[in-house]
N, C-alpha and C positions, 0 to 999 in steps of 0.2 A: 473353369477350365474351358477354353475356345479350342473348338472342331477345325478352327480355320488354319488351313496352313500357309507360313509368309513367302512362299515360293513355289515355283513349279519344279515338279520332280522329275529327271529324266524317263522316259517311257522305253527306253531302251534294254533296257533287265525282262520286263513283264514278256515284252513283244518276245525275246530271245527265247522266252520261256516254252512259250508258246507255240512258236515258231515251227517246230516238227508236226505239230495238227494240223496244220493249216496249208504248210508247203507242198506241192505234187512230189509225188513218190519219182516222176522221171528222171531221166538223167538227166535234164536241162533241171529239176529241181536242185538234184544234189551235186552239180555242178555249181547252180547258185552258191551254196550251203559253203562248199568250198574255196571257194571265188573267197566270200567274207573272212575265212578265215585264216586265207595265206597274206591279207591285205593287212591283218591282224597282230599275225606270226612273224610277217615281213616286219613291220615297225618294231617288237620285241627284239627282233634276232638284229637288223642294223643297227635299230636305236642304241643298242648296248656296246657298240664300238660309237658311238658318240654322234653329236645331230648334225656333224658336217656333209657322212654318207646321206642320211634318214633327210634331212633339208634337200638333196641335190640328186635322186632317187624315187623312182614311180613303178610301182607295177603295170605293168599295160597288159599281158596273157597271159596263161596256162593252158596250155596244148600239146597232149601227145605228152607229157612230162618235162616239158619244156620252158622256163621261166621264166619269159621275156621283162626287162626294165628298163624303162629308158632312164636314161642319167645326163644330166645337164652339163658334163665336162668330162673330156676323154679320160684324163686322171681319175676317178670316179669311175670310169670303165673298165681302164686299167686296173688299178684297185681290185674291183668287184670279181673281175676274171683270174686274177692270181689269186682271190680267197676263197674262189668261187668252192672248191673241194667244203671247206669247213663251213663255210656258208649254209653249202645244202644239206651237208649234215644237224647242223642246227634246224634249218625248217623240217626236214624231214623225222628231225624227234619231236620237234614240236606238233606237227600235225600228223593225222591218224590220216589212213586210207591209201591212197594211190601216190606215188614216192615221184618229187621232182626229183629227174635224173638229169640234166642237165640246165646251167645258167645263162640265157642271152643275154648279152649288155647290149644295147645302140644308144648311140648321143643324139643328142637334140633335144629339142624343147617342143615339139609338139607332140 
């Protein structure tokens, strides 16, 4: 029986595990914390209306309750802003703490 294993294993589980000892208790920590996990929540909650949004779709902030995304075609914006109600409801059951109340769309690609 070989110890040896034929691949590397993501280190992403252990790190996560971890991750509350290690991160500062400030708000700039657990603004991190949340940051990762609306970028998370975001890919779940579009990806499941399908990878046309989730392909053409970025998070860029969270301020103030406020959920900025750029989108790489008005349509796309459009979209986003008519579903924007169920939208946020879906993030906001998905993640715990301080409630996105509002969705910004802007187009572009940078």
């Amino acid at each position: 029986m070989s110890l040896h294993r034929r691949g590397p294993r993501p280190i992403a589980g252990a790190l996560q595990a971890s991750r509350a000892g290690w991160q500062p208790s400030s708000a700039l920590g657990r603004a991190q914390s949340v940051w990762d996990e609306v970028g998370r929540v975001w890919s779940e909650v579009i990806g499941a209306h399908g990878p046309y949004l989730l392909e053409r779709t970025t998070v860029v902030s969270l301020r103030a309750g406020v959920l900025t995304v750029r989108c790489s075609e008005a349509v796309v914006a459009d979209t986003l802003t008519l579903e924007s109600e169920r939208v946020l409801g879906a993030l906001n059951e998905a993640l715990e703490g301080t409630p996105i109340r509002r969705l910004r769309c802007v187009v572009g690609s940078r």
